[in-house]
N, C-alpha and C positions, 0 to 999 in steps of 0.2 A: 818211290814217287808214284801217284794216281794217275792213271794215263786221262789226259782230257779225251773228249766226246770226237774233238778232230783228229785225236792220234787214231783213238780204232778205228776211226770211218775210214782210212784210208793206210791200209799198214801194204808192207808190203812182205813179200814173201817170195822167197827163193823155188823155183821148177822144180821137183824131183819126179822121179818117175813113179813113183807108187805112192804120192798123195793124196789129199784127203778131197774129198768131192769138193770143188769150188765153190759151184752153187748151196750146198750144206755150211761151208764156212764162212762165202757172203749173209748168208741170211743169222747167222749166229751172230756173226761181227754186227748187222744191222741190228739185231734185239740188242746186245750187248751195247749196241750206242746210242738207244733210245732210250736203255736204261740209267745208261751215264748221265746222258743227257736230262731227264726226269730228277735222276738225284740229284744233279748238280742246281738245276733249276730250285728244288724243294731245299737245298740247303742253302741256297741264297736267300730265298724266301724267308728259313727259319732266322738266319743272320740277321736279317731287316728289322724281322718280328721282335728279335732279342734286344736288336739295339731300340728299338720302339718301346718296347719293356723296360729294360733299363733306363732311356729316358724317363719314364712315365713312374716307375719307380722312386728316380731323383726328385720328382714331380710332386708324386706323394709322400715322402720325405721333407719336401719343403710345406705343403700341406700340413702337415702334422705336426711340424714347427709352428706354423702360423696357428695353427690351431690353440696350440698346447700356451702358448705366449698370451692368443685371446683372452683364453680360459681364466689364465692369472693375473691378467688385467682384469677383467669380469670380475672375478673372485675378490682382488682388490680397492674397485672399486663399489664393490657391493659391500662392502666389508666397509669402505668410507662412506660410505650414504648410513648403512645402522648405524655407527659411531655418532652421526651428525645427527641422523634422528633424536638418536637416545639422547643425547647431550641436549637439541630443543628439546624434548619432551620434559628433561629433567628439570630445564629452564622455567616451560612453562607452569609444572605444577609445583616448581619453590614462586612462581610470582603470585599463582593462583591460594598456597598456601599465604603469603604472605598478604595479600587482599582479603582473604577470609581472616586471617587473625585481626586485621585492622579494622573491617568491617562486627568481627566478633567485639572489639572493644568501644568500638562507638555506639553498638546494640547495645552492651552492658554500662554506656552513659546515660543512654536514653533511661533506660529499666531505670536506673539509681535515680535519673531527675524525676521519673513517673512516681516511683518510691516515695521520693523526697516531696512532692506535691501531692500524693494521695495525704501523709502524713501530717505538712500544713494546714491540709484540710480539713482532717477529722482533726486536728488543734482549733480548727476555724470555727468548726460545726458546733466541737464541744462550748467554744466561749460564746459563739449566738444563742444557742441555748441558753447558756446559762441567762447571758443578758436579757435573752426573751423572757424569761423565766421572771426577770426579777421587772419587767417593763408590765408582763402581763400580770403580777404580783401588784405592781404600782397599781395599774387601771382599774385588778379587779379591787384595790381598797379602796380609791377614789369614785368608784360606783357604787360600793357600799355605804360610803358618807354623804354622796352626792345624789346618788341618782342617776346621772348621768355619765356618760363615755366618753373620756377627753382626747385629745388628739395624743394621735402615739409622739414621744420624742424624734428629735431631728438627729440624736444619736443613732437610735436606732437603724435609721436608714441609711445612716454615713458608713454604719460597721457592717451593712449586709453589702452595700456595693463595694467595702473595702475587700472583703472578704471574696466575691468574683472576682475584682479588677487583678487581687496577689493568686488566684487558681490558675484565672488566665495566664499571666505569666509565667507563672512553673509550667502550667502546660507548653506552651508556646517556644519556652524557652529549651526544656528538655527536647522538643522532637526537633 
């Protein structure tokens, strides 16, 4: 057993006759219980520090739990956000595809009824010709016999406005 600080401060010791200086062994016993004293202090000290440590150890232990748990939440829900992106994203370029094909097939009605109206046209173009052909054929024989410049036909006028009023419509009606 470790003698406490109070044991050597105060020991006692038996007289002989031929012992050791007093004053030489008070002053020993006094370093000697300064020094106790000192250790005993420093390893209460270190005690305190350990158990402060070991707390703080627990501490960071929990820390690192809490952490690591963050982490995998984080991780997780980071992980649920890209999923939800990608899936809108996916979303929105099958609506955007699906807008673009729908808007591509109503361009390619338009195109077909412009088609289809250039085509009336040059049908239209070709039979006024011709009719002029055969109107301006009449007059110029009727100037040759006559002399004079008769009035154009009522036909004639009726198949050149016929001929706008059906452009119009294919136009009008393809855009």
């Amino acid at each position: 057993m470790t003698p406490a600080p109070e044991d050597v401060a105060r020991p006692r010791f038996s007289r002989r006759l031929r012992g050791y200086d007093r004053q030489q062994v008070d002053a020993f016993i006094e370093r000697l219980t300064r020094g106790l004293a000192e250790t005993a202090a420093e390893r209460e000290a270190l005690v305190e520090r350990v158990q402060r440590l070991e707390e703080l150890h627990g501490d960071i232990e929990d820390i690192e739990r809490v952490r690591q748990e963050t982490a995998a939440a984080a991780r997780q829900h980071a992980d649920e956000v890209v999923a939800d992106a990608r899936a809108a994203a996916e979303a929105i370029a099958h609506e955007g595809r699906r807008k673009a094909a729908a808007e591509l097939e109503r361009a390619r009605d338009v195109a077909l009824g412009i088609e289809r109206a250039v085509e009336d046209l040059r049908r239209y173009r070709l039979d006024y010709l011709e009719r002029l052909r055969a109107v301006i054929a009449e007059q110029l024989a009727e100037l040759e016999r006559t002399g004079e410049l008769p009035e154009p036909p009522p036909q004639l006028r009726a198949t050149a406005d016929e001929a706008v009023s059906a452009v119009a419509d294919e136009v009008g009606g393809a855009a």
